[in-house]
VEXLOTOR-137126 format. One record per residue (C-alpha): residue in one letter; x, y, z. Coordinates in steps of 0.1 Angstrom, whole numbers, plus 5000, padded with zeros to 4 digits. Example, Ala and Ser with C-alpha at 12.3 -4.5 7.8 and 13.67 -1.06 7.14 Angstrom:
2
a512349555078 s513749895071 
//
This chain:
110
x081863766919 x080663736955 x083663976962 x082264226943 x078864216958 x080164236990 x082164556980 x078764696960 x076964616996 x079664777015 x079965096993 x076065146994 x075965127027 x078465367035 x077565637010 x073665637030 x073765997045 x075366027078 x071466157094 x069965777082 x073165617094 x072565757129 x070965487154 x069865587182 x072565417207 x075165607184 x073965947191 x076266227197 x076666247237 x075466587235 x072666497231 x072366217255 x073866467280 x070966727272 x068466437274 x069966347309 x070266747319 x066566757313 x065566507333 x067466537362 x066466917360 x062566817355 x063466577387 x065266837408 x062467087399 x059766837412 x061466777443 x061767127448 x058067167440 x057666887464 x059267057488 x057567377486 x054367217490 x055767027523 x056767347534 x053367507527 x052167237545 x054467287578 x053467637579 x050067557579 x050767287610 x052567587626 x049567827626 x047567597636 x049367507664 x050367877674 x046267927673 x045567607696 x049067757716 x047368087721 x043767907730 x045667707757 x047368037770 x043968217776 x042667937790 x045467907813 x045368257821 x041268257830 x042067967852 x044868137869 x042568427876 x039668157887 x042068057915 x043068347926 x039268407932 x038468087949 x041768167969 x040168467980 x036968337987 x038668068004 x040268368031 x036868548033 x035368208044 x037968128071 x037768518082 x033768428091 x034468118105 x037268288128 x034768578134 x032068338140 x033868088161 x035068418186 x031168498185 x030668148199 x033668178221 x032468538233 x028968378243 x029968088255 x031568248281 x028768528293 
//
């Protein structure tokens, strides 16, 4: 008699429909494969968002730093020229002096 349980349980169970029977460790790999393909593509497209936003980022830095570039190359440039101006102010000065000092020399000997 406990035989013949056993086979009633056994034939019930198998004659469930193969959609109940399904758990979820015994699914199909395709789908497992489409769960995985999903996520690694949701992954790979947040890196790549990541990635565009760090390169957004860089080019930000860049102009930022070709601006303070440029600023530092004009500055350079009207210091240059402020030199060369001192440097000539700097000859005109020791042209009077020499023209003075021969003055002095051309008086001190009348």
């Amino acid at each position: 008699m406990r035989d013949e349980l056993e086979k009633s349980r056994h034939n019930q169970i198998t004659s469930i429909p193969s959609t109940f029977s399904i758990i979820p460790e015994q699914q199909p790999p395709s789908i497992d494969i489409n769960f995985i393909s999903q996520k690694q593509y949701q992954d790979i497209k947040d890196k790549l968002e990541q990635r565009i936003n760090d390169l957004h980022l860089k080019e930000n830095e860049c102009v930022t730093l070709k601006a303070k570039v440029d600023t530092y190359e004009s500055k350079e440039k009207d210091l240059q020229h402020y030199i060369s101006i001192l440097k000539e102010s700097i000859l005109i000065k020791d042209q009077q002096v020499n023209m003075i000092q021969s003055e002095v020399e051309f008086l001190y000997f009348i």
